[in-house]
SEFI-733494 format. One record per residue: residue number from 1; residue in three letters; y, z, x of N, C-alpha, C in turn. Coordinates in steps of 0.2 Angstrom, whole numbers, plus 5000, padded with zeros to 4 digits. Example, Ala and Ser with C-alpha at 12.3 -4.5 7.8 and 13.67 -1.06 7.14 Angstrom:
REM residues 2
<n->1, res->Ala, n_py->4972, n_pz->5039, n_px->5066, ca_py->4978, ca_pz->5039, ca_px->5062, c_py->4984, c_pz->5039, c_px->5066>;
<n->2, res->Ser, n_py->4989, n_pz->5035, n_px->5064, ca_py->4995, ca_pz->5036, ca_px->5068, c_py->5000, c_pz->5039, c_px->5064>;
//
This chain:
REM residues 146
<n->1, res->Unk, n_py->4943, n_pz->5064, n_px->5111, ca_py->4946, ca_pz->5058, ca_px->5112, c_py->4954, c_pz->5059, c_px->5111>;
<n->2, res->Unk, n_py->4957, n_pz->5056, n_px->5114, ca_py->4966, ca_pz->5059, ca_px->5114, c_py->4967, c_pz->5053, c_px->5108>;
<n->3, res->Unk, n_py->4973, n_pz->5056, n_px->5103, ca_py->4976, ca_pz->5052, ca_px->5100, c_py->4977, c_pz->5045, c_px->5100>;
<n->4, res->Unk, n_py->4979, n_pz->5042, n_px->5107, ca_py->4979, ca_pz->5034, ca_px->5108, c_py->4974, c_pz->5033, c_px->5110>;
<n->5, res->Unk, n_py->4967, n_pz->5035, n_px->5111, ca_py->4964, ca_pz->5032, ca_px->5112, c_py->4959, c_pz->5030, c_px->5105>;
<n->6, res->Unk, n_py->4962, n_pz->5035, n_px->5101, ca_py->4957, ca_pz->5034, ca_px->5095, c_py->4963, c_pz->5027, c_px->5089>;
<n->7, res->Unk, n_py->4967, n_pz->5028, n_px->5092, ca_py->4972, ca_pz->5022, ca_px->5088, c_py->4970, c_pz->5017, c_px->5091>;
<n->8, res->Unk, n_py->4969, n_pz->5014, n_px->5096, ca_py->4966, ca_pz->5009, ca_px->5100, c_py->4959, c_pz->5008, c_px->5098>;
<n->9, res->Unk, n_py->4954, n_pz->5012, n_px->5098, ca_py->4949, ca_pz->5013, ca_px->5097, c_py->4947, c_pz->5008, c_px->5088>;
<n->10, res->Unk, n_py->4953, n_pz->5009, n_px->5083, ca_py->4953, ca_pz->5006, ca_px->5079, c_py->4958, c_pz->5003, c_px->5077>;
<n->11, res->Unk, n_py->4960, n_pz->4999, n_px->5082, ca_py->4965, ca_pz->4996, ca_px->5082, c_py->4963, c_pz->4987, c_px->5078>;
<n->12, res->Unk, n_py->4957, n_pz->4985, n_px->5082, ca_py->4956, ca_pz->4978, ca_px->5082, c_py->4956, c_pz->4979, c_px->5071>;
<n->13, res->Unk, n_py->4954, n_pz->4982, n_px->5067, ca_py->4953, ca_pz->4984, ca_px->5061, c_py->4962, c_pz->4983, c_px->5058>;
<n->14, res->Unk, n_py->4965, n_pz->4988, n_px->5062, ca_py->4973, ca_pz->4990, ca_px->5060, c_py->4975, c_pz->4983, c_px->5060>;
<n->15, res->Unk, n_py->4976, n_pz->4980, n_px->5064, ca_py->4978, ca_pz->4973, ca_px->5065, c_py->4976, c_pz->4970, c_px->5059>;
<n->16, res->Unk, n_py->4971, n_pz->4969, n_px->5057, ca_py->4971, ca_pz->4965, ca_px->5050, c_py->4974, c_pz->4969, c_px->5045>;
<n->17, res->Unk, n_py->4976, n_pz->4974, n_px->5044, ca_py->4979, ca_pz->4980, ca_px->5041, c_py->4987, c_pz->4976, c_px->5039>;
<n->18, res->Unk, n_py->4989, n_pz->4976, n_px->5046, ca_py->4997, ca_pz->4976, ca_px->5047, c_py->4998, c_pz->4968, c_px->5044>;
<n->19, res->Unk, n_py->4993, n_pz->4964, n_px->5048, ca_py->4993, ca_pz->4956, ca_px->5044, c_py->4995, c_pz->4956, c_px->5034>;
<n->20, res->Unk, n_py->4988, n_pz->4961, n_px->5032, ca_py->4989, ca_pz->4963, ca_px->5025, c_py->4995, c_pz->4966, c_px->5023>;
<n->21, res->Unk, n_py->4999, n_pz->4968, n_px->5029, ca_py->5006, ca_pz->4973, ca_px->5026, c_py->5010, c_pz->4971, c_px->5022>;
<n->22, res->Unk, n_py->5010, n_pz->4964, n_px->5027, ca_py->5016, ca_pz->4958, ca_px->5026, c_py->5016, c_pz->4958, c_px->5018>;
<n->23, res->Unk, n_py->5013, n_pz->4957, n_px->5015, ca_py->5015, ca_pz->4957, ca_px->5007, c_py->5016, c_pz->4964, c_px->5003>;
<n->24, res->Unk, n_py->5016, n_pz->4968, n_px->5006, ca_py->5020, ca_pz->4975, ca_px->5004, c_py->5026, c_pz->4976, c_px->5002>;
<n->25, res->Unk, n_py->5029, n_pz->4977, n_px->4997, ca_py->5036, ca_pz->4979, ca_px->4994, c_py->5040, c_pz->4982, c_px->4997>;
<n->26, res->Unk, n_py->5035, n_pz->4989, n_px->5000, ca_py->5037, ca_pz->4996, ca_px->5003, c_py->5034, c_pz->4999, c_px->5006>;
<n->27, res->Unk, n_py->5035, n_pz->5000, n_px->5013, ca_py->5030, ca_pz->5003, ca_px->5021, c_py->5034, c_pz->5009, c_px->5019>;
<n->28, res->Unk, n_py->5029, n_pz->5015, n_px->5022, ca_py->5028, ca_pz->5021, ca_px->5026, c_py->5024, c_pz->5023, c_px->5030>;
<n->29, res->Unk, n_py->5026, n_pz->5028, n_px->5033, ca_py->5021, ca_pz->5031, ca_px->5038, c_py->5020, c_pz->5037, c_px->5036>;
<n->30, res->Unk, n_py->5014, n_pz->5039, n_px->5035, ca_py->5014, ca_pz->5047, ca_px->5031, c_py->5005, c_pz->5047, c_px->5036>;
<n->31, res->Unk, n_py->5008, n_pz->5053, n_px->5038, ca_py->5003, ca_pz->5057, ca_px->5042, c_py->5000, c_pz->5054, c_px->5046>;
<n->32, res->Unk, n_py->5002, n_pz->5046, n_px->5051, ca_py->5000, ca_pz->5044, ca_px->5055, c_py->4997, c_pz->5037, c_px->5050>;
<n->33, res->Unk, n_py->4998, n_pz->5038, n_px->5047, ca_py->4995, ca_pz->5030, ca_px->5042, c_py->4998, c_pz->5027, c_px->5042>;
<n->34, res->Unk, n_py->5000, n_pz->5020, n_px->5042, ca_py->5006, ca_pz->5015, ca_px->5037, c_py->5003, c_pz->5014, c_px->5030>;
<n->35, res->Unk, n_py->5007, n_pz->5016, n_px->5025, ca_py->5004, ca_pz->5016, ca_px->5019, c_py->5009, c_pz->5011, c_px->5016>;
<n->36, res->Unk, n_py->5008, n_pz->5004, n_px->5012, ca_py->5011, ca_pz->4999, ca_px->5009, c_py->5008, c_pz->4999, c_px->5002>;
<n->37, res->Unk, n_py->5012, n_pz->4995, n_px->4995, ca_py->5010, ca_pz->4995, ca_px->4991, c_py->5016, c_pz->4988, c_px->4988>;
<n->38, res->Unk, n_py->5011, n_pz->4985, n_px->4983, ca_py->5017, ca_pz->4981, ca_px->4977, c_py->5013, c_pz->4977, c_px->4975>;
<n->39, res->Unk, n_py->5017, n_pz->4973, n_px->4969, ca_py->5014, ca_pz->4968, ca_px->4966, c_py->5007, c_pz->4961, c_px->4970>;
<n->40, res->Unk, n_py->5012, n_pz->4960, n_px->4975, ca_py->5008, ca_pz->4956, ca_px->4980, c_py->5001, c_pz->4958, c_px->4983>;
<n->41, res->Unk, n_py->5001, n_pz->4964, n_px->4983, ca_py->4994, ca_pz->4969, ca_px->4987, c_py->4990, c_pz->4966, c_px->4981>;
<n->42, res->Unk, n_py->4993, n_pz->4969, n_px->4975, ca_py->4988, ca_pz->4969, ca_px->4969, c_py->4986, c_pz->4961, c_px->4967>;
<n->43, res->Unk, n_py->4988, n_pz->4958, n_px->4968, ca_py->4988, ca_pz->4949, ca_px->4967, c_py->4981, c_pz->4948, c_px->4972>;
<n->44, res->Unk, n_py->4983, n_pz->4951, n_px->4979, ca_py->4978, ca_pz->4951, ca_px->4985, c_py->4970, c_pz->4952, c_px->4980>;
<n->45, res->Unk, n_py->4970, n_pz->4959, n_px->4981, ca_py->4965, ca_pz->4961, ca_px->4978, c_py->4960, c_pz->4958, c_px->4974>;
<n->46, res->Unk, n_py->4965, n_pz->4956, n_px->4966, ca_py->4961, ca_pz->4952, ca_px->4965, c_py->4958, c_pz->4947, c_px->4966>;
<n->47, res->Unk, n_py->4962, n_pz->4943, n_px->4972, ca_py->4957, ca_pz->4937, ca_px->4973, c_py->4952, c_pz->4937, c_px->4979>;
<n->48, res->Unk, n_py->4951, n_pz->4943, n_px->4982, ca_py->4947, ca_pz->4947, ca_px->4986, c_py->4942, c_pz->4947, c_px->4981>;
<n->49, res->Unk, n_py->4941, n_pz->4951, n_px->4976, ca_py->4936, ca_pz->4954, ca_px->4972, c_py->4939, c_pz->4954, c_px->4965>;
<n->50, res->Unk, n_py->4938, n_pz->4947, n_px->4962, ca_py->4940, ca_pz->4945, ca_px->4953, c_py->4936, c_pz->4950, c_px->4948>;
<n->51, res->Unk, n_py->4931, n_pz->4954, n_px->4950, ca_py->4927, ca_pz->4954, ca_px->4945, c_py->4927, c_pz->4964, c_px->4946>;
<n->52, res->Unk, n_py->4932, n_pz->4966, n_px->4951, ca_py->4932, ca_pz->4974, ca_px->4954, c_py->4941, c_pz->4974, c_px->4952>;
<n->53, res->Unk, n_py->4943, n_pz->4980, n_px->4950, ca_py->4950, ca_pz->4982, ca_px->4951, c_py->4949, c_pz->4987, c_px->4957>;
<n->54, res->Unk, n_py->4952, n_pz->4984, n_px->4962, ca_py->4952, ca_pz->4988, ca_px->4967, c_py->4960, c_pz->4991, c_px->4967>;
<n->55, res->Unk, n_py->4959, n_pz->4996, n_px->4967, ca_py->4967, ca_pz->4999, ca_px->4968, c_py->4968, c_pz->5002, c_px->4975>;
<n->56, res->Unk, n_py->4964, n_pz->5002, n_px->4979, ca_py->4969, ca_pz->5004, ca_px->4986, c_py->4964, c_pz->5003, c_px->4992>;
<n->57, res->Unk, n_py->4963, n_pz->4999, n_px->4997, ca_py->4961, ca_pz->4998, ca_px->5003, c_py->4965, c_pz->4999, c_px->5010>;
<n->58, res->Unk, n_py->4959, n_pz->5005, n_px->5013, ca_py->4960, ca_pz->5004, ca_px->5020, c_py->4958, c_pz->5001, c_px->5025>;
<n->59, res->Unk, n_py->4961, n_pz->4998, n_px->5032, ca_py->4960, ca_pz->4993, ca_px->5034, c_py->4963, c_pz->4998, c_px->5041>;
<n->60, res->Unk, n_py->4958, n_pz->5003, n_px->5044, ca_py->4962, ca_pz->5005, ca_px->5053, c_py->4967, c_pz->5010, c_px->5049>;
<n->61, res->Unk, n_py->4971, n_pz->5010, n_px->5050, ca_py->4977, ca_pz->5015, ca_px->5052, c_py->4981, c_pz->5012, c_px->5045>;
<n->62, res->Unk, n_py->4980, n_pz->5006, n_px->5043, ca_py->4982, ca_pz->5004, ca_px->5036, c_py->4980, c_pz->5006, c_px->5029>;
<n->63, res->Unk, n_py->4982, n_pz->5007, n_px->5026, ca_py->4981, ca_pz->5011, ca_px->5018, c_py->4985, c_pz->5005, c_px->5013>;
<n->64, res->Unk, n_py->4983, n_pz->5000, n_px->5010, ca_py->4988, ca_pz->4996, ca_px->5006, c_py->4985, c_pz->4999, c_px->4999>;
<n->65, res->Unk, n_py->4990, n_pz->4997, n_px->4992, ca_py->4988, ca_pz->4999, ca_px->4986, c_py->4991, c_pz->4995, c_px->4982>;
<n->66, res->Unk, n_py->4991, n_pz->4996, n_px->4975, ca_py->4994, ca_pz->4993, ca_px->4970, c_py->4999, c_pz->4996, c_px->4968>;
<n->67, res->Unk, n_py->5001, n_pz->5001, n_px->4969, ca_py->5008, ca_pz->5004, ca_px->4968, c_py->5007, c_pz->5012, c_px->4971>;
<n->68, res->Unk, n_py->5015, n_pz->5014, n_px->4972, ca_py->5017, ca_pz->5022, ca_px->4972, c_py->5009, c_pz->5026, c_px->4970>;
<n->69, res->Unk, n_py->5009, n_pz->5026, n_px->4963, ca_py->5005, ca_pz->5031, ca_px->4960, c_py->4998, c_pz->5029, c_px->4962>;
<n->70, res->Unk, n_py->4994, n_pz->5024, n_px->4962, ca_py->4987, ca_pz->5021, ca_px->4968, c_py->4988, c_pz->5026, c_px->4972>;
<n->71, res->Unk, n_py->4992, n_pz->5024, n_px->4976, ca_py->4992, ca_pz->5027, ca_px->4983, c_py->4992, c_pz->5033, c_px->4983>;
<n->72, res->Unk, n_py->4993, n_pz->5036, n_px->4980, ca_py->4995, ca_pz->5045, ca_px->4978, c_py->4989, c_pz->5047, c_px->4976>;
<n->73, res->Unk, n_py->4986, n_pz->5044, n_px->4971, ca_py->4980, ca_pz->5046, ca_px->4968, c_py->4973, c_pz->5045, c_px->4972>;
<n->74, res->Unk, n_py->4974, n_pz->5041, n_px->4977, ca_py->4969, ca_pz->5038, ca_px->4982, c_py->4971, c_pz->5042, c_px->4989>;
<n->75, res->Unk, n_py->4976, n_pz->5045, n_px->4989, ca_py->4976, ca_pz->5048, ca_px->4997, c_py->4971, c_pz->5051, c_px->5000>;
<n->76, res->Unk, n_py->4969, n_pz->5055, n_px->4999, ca_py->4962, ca_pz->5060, ca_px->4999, c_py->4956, c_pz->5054, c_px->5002>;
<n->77, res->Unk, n_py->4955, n_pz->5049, n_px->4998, ca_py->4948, ca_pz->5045, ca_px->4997, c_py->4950, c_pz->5040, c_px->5003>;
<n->78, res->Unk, n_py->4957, n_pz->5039, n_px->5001, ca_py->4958, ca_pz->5031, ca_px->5005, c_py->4957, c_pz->5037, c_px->5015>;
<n->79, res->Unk, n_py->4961, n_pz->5041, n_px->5016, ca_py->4961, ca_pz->5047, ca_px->5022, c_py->4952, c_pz->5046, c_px->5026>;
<n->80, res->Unk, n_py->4947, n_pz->5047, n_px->5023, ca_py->4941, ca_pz->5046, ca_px->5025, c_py->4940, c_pz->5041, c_px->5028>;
<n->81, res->Unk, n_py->4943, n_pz->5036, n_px->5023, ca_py->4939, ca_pz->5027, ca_px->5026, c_py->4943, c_pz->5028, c_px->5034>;
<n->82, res->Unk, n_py->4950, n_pz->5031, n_px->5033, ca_py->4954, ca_pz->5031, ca_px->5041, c_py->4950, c_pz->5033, c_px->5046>;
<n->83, res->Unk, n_py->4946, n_pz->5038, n_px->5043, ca_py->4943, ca_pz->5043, ca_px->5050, c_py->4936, c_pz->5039, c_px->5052>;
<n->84, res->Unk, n_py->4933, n_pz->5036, n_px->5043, ca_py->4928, ca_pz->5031, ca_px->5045, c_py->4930, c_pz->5026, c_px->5051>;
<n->85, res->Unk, n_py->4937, n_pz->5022, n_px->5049, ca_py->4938, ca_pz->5018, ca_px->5055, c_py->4939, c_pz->5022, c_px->5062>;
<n->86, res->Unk, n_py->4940, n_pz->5026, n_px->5062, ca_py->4942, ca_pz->5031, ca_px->5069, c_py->4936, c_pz->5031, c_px->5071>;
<n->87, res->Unk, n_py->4930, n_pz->5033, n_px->5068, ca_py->4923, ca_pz->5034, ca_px->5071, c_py->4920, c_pz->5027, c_px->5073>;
<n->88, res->Unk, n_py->4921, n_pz->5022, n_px->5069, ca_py->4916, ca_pz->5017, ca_px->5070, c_py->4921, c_pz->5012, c_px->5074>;
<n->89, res->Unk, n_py->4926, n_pz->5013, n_px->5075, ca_py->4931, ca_pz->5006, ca_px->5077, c_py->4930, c_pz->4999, c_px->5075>;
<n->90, res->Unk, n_py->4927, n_pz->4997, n_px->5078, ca_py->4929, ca_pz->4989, ca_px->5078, c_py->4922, c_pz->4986, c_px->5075>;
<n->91, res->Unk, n_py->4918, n_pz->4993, n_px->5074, ca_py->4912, ca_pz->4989, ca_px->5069, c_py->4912, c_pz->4992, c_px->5063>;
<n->92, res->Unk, n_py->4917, n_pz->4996, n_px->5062, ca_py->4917, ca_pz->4998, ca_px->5053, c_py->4918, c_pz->4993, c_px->5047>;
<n->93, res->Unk, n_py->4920, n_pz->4986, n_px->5050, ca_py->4920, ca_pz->4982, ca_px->5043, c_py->4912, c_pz->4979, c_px->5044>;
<n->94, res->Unk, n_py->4911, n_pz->4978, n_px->5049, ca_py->4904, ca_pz->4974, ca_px->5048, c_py->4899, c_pz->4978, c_px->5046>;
<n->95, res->Unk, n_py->4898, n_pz->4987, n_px->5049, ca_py->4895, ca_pz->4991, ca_px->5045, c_py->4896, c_pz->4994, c_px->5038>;
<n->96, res->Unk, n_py->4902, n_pz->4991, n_px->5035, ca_py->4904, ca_pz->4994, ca_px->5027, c_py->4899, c_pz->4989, c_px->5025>;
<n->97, res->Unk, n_py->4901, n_pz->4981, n_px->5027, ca_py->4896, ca_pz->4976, ca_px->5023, c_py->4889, c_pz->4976, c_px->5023>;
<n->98, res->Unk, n_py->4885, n_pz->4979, n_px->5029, ca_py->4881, ca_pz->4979, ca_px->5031, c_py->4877, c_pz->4985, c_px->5025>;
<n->99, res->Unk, n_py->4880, n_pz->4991, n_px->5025, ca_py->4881, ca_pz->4995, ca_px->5020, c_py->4880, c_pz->4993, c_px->5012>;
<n->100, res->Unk, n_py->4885, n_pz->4988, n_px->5010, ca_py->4883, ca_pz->4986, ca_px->5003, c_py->4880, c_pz->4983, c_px->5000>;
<n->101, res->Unk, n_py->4876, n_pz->4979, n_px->5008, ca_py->4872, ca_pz->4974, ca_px->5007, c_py->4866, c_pz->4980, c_px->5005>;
<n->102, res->Unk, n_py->4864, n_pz->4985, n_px->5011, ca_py->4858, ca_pz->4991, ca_px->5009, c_py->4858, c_pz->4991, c_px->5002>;
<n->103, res->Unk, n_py->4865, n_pz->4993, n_px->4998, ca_py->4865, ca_pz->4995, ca_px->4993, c_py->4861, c_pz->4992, c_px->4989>;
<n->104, res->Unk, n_py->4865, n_pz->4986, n_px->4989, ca_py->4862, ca_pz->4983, ca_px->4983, c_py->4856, c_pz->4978, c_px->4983>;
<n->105, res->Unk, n_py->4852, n_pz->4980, n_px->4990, ca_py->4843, ca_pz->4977, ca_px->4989, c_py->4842, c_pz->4983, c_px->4988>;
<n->106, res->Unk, n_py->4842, n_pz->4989, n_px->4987, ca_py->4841, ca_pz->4996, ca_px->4985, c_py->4840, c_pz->4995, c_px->4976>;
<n->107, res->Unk, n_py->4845, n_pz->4991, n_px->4972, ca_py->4847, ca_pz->4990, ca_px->4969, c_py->4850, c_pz->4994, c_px->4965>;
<n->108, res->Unk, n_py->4858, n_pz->4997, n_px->4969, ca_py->4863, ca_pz->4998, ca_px->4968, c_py->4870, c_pz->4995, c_px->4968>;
<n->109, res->Unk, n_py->4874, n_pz->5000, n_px->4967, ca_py->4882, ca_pz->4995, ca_px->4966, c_py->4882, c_pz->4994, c_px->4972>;
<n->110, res->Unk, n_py->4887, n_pz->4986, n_px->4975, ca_py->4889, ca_pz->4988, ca_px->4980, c_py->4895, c_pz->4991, c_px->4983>;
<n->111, res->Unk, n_py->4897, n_pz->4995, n_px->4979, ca_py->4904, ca_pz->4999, ca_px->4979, c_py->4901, c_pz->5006, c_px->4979>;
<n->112, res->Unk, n_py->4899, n_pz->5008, n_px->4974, ca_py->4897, ca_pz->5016, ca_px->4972, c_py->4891, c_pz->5016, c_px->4975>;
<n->113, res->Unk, n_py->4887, n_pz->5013, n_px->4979, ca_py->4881, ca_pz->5015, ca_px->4983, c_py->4880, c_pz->5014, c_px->4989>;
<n->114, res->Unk, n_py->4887, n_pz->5011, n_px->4991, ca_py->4888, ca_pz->5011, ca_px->4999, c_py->4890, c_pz->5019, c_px->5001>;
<n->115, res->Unk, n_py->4888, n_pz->5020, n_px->5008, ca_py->4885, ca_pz->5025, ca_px->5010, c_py->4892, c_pz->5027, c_px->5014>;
<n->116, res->Unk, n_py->4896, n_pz->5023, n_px->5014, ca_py->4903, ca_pz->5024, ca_px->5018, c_py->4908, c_pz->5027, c_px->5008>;
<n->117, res->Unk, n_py->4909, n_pz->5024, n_px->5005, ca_py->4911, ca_pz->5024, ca_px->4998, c_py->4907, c_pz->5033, c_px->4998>;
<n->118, res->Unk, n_py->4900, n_pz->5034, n_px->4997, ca_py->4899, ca_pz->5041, ca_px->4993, c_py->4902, c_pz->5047, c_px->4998>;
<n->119, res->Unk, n_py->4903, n_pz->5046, n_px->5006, ca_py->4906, ca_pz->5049, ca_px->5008, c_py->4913, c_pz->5050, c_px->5008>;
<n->120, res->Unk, n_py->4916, n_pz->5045, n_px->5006, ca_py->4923, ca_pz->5045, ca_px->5004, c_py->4925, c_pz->5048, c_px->4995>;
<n->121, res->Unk, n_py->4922, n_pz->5048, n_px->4990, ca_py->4921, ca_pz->5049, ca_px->4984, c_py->4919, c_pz->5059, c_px->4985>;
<n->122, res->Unk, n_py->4914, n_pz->5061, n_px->4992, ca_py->4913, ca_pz->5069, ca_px->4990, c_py->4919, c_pz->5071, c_px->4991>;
<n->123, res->Unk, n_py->4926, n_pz->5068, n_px->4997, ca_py->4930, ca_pz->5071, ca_px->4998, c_py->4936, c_pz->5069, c_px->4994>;
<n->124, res->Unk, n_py->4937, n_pz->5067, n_px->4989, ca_py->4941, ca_pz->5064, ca_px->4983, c_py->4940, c_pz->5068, c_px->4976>;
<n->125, res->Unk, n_py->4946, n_pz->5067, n_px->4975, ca_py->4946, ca_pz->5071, ca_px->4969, c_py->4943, c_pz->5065, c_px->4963>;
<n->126, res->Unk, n_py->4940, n_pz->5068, n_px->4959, ca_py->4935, ca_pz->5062, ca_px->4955, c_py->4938, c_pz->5063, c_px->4948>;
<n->127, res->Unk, n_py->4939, n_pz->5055, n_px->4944, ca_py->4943, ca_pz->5056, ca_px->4937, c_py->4949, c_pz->5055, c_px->4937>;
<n->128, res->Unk, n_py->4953, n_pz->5055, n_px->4942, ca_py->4960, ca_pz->5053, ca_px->4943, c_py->4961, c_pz->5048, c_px->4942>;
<n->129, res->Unk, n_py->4965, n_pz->5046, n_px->4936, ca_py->4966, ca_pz->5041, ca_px->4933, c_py->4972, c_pz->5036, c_px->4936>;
<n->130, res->Unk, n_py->4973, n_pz->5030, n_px->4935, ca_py->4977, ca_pz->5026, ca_px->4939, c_py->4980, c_pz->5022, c_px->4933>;
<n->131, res->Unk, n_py->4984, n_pz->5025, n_px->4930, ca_py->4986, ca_pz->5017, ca_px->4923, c_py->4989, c_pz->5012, c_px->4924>;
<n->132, res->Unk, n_py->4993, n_pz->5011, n_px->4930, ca_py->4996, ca_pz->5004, ca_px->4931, c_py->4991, c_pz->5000, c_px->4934>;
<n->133, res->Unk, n_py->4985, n_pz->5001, n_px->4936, ca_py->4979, ca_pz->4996, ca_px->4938, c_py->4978, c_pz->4992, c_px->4929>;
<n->134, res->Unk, n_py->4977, n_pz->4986, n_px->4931, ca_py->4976, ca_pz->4981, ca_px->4930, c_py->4967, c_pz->4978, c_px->4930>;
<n->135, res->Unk, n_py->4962, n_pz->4977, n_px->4925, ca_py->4963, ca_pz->4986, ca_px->4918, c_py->4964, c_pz->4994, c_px->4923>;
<n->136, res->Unk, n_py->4967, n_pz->4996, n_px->4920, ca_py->4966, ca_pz->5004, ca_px->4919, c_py->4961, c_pz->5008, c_px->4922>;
<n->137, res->Unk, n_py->4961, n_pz->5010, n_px->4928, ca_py->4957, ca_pz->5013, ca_px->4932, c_py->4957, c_pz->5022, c_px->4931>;
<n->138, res->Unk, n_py->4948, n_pz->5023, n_px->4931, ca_py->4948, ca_pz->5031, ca_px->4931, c_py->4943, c_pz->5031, c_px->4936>;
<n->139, res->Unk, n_py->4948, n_pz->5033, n_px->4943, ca_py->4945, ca_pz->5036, ca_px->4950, c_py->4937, c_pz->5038, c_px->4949>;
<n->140, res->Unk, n_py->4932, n_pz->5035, n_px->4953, ca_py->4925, ca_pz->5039, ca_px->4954, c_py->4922, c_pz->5037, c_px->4946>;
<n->141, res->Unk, n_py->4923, n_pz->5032, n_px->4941, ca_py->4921, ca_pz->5030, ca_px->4938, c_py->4919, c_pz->5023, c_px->4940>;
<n->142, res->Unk, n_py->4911, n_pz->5023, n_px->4937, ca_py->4909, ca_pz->5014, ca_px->4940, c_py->4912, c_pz->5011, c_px->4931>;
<n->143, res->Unk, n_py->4915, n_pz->5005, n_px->4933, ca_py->4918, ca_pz->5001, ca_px->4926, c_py->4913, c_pz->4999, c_px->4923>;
<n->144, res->Unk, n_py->4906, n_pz->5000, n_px->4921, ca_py->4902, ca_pz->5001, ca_px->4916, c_py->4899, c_pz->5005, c_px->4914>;
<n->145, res->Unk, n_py->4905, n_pz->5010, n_px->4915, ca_py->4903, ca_pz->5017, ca_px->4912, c_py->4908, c_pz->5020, c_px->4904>;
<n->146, res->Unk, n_py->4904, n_pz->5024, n_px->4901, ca_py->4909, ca_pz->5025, ca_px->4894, c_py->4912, c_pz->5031, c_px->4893>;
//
């Protein structure tokens, strides 16, 4: 598939990406991404998921974070969800969910036993630590672990 057609392909996703940008501090484009990060992303997050510190979401061609260092630490992991978007386009959100719903009547995490997440965790470096997250994040650990 050529380039633009795989950017289109996953485009209807990116659009809510770009929507979410809007409260980014600071945009780049690195390797075809737009990657955004700041205080406001973080604020997001938690009221997405109160009870998850989520440190970096991809959304299409969009990578947002909680800061510089998230985003650095998450390249690698967040890079997969992009190609998962590339492959599934405009049904990747519905099959994430669809996925952590599996999980968890499996009765599993819905983060760490979604089947799109363990594929993104084999190609991530694991234990990389995030300290500015809000509590304090160690990459590839589930939060009720010691």
């Amino acid at each position: 598939m050529p380039p633009w057609a795989v950017y289109l392909w996953a485009a209807p996703t990116t659009i809510i990406g770009l929507a979410a940008a809007l409260l980014a501090d600071h945009l780049a484009v690195v390797d075809g991404v737009l990657e955004g990060h700041g205080p406001q992303i973080g604020q997001a997050f938690d009221i997405v998921a109160p009870r998850r510190s989520i440190v970096a979401m991809t959304l299409g061609h969009v990578v947002l974070a909680r800061s510089r260092a998230a985003l650095d630490a998450t390249r690698a992991h967040e890079r997969v969800h992009v190609r998962q978007c590339e492959r599934w386009g405009p049904f990747f959100v519905p099959a994430y969910i669809v996925a952590s719903v599996a999980a968890r009547v499996r009765g599993g995490d819905v983060y760490f036993d979604n089947r799109f997440e363990r594929e993104a965790w084999s190609a991530a470096p694991i234990g990389v630590a995030v300290p500015d997250a809000d509590p304090p994040v160690r990459l590839g650990q589930r939060a009720d672990a010691t």
